[in-house]
N, CA, C and O atoms as CSV, one atom per row, in Angstrom:
chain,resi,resn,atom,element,x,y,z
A,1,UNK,N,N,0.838,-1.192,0.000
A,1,UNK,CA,C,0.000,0.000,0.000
A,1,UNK,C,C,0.878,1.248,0.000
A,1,UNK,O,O,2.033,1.172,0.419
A,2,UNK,N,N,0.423,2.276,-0.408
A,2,UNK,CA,C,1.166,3.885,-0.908
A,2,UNK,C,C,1.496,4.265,0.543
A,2,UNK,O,O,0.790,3.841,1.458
A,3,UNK,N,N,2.421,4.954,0.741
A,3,UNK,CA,C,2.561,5.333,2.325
A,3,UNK,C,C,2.258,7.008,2.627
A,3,UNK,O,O,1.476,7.535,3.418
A,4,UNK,N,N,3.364,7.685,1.506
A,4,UNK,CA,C,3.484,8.868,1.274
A,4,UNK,C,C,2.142,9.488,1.005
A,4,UNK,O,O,1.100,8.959,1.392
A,5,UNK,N,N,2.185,10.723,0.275
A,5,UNK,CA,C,1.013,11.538,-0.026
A,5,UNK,C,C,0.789,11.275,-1.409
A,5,UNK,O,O,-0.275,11.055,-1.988
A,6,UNK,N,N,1.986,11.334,-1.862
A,6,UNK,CA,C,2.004,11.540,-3.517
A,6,UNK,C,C,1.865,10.352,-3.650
A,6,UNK,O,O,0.902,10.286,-4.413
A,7,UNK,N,N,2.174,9.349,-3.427
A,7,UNK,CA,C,1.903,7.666,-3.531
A,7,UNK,C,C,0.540,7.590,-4.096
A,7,UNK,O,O,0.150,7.230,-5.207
A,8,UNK,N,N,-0.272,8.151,-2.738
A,8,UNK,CA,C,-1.427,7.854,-3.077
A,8,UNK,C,C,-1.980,8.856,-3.521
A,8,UNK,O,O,-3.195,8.939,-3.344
A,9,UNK,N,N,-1.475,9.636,-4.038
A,9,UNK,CA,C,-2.631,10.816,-5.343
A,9,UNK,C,C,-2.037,9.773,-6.786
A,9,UNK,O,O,-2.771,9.337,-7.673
A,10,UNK,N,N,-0.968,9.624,-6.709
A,10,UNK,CA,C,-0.501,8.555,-8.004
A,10,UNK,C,C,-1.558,7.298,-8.228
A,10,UNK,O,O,-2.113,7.027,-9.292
A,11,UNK,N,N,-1.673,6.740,-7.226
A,11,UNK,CA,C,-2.434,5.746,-7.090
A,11,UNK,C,C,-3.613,6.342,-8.128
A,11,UNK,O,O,-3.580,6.261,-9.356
A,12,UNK,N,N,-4.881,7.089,-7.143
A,12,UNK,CA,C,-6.057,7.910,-8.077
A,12,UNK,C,C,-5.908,7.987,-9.275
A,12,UNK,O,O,-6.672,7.430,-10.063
A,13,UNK,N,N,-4.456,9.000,-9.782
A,13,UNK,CA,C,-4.717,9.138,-10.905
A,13,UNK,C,C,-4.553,8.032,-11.955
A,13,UNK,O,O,-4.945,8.030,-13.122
A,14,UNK,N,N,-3.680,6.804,-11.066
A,14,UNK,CA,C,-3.829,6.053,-12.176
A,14,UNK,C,C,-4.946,5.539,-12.449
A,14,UNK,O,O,-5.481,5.754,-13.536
A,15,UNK,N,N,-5.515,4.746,-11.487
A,15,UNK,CA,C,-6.898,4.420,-11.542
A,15,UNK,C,C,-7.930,5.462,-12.466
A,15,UNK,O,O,-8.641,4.921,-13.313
A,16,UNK,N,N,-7.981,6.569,-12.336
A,16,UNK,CA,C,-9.031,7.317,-13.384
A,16,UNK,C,C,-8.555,7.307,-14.793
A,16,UNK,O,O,-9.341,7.403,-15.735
A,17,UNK,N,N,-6.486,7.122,-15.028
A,17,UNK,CA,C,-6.768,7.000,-16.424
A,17,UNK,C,C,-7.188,5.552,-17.267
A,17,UNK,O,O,-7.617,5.367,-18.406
A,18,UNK,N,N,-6.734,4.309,-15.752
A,18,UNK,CA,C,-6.931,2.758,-16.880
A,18,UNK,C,C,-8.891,3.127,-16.652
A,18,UNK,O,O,-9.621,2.850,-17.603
A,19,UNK,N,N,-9.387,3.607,-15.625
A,19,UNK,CA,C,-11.308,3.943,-16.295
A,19,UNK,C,C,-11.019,4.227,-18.069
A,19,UNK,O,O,-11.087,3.469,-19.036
A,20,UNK,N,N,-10.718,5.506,-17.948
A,20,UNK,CA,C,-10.841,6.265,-19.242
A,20,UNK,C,C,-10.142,5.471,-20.423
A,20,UNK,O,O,-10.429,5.653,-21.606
A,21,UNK,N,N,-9.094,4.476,-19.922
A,21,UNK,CA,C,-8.806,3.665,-21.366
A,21,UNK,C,C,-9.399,2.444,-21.289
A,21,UNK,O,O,-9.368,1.754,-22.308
A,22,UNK,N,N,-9.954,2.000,-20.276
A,22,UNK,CA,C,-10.260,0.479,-20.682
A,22,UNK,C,C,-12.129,1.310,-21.311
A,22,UNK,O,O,-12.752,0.698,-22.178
A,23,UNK,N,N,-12.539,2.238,-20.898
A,23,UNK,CA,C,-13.679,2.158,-21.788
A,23,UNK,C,C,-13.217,2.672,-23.340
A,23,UNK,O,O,-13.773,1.928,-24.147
A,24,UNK,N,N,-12.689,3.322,-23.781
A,24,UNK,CA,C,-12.162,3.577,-24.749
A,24,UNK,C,C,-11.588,2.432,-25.697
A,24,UNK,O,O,-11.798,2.348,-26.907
A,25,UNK,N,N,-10.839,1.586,-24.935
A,25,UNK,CA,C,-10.303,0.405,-25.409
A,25,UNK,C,C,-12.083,-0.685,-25.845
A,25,UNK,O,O,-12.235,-1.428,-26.815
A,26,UNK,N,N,-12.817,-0.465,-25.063
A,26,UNK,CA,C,-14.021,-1.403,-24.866
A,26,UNK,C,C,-14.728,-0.842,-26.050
A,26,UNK,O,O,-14.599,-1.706,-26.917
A,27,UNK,N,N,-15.250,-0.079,-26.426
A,27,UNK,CA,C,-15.896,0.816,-27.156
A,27,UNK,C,C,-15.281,0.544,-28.502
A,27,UNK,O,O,-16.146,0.253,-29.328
A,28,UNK,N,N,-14.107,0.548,-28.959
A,28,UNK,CA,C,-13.111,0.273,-30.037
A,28,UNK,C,C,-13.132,-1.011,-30.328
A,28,UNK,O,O,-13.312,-1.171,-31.535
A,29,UNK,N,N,-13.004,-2.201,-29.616
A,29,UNK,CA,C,-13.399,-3.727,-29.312
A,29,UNK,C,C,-15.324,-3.817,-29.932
A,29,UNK,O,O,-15.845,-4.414,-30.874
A,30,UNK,N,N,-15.805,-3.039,-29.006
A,30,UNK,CA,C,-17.433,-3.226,-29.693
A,30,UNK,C,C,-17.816,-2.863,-30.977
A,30,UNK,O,O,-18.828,-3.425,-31.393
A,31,UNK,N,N,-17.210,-1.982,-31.788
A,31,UNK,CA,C,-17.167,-1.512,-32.904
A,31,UNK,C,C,-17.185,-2.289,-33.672
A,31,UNK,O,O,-18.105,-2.807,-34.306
A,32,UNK,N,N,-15.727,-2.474,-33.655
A,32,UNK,CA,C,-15.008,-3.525,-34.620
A,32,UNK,C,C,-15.490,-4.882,-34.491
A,32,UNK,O,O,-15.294,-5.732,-35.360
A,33,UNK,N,N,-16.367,-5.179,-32.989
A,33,UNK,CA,C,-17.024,-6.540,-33.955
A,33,UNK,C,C,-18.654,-6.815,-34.308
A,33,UNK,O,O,-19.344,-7.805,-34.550
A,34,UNK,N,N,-18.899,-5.098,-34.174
A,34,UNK,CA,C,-20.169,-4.633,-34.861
A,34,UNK,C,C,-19.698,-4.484,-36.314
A,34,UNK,O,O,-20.676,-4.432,-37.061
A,35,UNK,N,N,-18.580,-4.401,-36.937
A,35,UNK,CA,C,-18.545,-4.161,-38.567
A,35,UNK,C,C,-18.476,-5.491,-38.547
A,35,UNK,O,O,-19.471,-6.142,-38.865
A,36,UNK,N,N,-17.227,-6.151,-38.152
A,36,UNK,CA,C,-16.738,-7.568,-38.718
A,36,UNK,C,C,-18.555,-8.196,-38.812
A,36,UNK,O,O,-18.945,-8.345,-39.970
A,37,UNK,N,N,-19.609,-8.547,-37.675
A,37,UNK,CA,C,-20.621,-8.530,-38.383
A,37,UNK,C,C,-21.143,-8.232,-39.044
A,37,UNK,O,O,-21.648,-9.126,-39.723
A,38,UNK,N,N,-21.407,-7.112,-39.344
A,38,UNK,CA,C,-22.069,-6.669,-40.210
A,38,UNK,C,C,-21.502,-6.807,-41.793
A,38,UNK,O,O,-22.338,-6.694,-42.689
A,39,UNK,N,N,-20.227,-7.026,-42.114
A,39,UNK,CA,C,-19.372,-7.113,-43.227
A,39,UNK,C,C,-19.891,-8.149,-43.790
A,39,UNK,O,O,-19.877,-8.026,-45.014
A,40,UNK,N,N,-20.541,-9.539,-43.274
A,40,UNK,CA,C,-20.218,-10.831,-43.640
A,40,UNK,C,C,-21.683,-10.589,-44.551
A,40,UNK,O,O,-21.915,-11.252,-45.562
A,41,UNK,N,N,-22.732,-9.411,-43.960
A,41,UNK,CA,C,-23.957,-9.947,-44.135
A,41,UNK,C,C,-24.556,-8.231,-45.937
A,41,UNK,O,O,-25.124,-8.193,-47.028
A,42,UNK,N,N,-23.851,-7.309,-44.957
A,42,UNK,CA,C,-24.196,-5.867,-45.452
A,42,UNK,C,C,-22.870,-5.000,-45.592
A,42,UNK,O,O,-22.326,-4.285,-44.751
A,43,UNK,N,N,-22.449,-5.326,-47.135
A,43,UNK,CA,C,-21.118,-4.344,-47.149
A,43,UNK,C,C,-21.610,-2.975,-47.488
A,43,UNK,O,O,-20.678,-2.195,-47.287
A,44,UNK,N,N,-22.412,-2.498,-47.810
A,44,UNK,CA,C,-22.417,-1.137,-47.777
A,44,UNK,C,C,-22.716,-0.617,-46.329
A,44,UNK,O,O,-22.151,0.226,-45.632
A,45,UNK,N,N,-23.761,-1.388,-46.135
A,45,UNK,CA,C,-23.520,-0.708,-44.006
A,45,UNK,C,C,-22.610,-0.978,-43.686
A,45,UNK,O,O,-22.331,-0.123,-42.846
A,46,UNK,N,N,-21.711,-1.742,-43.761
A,46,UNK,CA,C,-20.392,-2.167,-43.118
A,46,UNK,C,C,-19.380,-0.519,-43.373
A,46,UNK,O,O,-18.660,0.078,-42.573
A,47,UNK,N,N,-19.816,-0.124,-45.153
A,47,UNK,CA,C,-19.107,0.920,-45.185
A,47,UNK,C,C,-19.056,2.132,-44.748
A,47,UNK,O,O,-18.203,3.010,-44.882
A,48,UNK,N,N,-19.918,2.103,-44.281
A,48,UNK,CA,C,-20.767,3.257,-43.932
A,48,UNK,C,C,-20.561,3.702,-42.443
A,48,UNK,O,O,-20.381,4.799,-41.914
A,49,UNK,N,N,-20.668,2.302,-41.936
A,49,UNK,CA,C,-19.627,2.579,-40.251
A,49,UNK,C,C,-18.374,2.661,-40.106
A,49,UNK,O,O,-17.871,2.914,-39.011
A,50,UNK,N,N,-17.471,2.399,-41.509
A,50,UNK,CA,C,-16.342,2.404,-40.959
A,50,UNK,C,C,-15.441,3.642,-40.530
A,50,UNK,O,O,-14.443,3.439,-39.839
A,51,UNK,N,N,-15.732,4.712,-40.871
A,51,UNK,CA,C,-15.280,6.286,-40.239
A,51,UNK,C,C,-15.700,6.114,-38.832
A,51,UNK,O,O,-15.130,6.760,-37.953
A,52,UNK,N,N,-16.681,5.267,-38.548
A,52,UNK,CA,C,-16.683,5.540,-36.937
A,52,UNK,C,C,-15.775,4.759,-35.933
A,52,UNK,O,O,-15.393,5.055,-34.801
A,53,UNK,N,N,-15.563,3.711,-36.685
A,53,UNK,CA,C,-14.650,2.886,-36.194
A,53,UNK,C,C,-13.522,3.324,-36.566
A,53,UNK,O,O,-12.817,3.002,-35.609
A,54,UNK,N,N,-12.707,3.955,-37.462
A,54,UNK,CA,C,-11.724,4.546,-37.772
A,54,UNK,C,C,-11.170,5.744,-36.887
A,54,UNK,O,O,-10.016,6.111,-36.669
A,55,UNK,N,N,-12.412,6.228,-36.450
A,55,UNK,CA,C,-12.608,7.520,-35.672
A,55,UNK,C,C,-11.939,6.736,-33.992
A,55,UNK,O,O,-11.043,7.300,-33.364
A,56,UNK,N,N,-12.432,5.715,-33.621
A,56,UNK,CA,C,-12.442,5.268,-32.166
A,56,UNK,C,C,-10.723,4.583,-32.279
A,56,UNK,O,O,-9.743,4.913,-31.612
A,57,UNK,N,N,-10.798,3.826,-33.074
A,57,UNK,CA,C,-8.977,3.350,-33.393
A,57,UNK,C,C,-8.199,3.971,-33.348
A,57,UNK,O,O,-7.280,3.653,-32.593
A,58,UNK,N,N,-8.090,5.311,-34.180
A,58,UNK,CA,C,-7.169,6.581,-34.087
A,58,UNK,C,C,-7.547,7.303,-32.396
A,58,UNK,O,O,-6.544,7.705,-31.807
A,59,UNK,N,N,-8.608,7.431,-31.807
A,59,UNK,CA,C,-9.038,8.342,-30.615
A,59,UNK,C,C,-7.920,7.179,-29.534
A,59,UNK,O,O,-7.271,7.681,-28.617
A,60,UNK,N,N,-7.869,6.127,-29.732
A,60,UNK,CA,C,-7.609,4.940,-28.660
A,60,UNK,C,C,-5.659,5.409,-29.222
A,60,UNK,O,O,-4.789,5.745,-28.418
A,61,UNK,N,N,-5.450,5.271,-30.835
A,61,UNK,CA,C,-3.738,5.075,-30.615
A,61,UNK,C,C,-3.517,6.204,-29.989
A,61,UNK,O,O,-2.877,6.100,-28.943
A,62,UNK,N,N,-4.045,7.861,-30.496
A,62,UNK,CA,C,-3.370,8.905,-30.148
A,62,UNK,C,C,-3.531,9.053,-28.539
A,62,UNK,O,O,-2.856,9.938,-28.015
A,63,UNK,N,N,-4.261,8.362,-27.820
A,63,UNK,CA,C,-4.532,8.779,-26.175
A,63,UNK,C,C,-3.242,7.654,-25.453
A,63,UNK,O,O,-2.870,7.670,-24.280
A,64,UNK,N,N,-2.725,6.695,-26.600
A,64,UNK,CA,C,-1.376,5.415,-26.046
A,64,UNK,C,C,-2.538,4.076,-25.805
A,64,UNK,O,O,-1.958,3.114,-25.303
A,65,UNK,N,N,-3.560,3.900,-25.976
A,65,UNK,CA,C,-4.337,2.914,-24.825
A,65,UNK,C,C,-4.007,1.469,-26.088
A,65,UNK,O,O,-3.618,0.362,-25.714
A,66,UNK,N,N,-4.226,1.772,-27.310
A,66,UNK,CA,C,-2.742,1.000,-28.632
A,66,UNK,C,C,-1.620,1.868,-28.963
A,66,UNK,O,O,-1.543,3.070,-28.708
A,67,UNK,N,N,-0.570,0.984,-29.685
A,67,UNK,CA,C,0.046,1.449,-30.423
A,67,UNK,C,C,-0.309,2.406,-31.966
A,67,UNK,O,O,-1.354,2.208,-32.586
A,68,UNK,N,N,0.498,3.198,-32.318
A,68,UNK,CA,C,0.263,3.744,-33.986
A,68,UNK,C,C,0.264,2.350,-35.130
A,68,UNK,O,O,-0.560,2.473,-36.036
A,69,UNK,N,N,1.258,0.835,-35.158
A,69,UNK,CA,C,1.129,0.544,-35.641
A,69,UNK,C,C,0.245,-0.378,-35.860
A,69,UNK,O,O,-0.156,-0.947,-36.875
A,70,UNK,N,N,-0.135,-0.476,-34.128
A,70,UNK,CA,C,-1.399,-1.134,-34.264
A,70,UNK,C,C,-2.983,-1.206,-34.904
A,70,UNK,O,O,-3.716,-1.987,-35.510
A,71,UNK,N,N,-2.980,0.161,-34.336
A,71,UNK,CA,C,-4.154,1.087,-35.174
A,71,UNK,C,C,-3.493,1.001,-36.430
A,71,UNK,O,O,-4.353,0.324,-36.993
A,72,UNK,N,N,-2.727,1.151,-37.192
A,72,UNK,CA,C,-2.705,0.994,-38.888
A,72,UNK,C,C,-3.329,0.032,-39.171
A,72,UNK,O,O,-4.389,0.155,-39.784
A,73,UNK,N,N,-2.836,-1.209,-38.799
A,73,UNK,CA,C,-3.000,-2.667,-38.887
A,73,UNK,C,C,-4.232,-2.983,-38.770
A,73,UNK,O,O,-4.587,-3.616,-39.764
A,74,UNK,N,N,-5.316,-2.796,-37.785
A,74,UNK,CA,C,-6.316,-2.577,-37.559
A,74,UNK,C,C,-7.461,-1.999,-38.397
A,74,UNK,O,O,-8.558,-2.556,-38.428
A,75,UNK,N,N,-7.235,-1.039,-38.976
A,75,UNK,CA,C,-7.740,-0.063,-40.319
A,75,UNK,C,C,-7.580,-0.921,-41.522
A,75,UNK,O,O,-8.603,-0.858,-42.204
A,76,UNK,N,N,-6.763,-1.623,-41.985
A,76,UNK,CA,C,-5.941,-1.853,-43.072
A,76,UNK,C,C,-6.690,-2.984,-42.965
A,76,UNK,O,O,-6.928,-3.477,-44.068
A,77,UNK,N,N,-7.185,-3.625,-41.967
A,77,UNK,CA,C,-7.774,-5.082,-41.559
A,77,UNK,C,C,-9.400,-5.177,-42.180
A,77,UNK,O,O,-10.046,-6.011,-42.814
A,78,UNK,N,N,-9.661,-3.736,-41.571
A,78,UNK,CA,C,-11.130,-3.541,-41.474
A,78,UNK,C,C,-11.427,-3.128,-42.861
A,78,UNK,O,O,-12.326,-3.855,-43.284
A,79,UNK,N,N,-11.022,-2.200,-43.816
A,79,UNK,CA,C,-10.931,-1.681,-44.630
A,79,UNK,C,C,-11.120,-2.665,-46.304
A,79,UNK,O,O,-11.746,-2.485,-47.349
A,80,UNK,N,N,-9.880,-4.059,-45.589
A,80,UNK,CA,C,-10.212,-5.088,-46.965
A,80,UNK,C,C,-11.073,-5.877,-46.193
A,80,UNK,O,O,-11.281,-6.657,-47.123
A,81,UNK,N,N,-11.698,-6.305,-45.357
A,81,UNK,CA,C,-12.745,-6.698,-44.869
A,81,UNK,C,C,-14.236,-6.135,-45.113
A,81,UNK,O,O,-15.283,-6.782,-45.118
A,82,UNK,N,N,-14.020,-4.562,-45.341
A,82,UNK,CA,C,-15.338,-4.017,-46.088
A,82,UNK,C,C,-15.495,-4.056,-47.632
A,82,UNK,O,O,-16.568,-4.054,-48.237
A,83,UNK,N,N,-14.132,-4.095,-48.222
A,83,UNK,CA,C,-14.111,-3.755,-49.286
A,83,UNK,C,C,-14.478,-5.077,-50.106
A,83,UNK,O,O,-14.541,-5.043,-51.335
């Protein structure tokens, strides 16, 4: 357990940022296997969501919660999967 002061304000803040990335991370996860469904059945809806999911992949690399090359990879995945 934290002993100091700053220990435990460290503590908090970490805790409020894995909140803010594991929903972020969760949200990005639900997306992507709302297209991958939807791809198999409706490629133009599939296309049609994919800026939003593009939107949550990039929001997730630039905040660190993935990597940049991950999010490429990811896009690049989804992208010949709609196409």
């Amino acid at each position: 357990m934290p002993i100091t002061q700053s220990a435990k304000k460290a503590i908090r803040g970490s805790l409020r940022k894995k909140a803010f990335n594991d929903r972020r991370k969760r949200v990005m996860k639900e997306l992507i296997k709302k297209i991958e469904k939807t791809a198999k059945t409706d490629k133009k809806e599939a296309e049609k969501m994919l800026s939003s999911v593009f939107q949550a992949v990039d929001k997730a690399a630039k905040k660190g919660v993935i990597k940049k090359n991950n999010a490429a990879n990811k896009k690049s995945r989804l992208s010949r999967l709609v196409k």
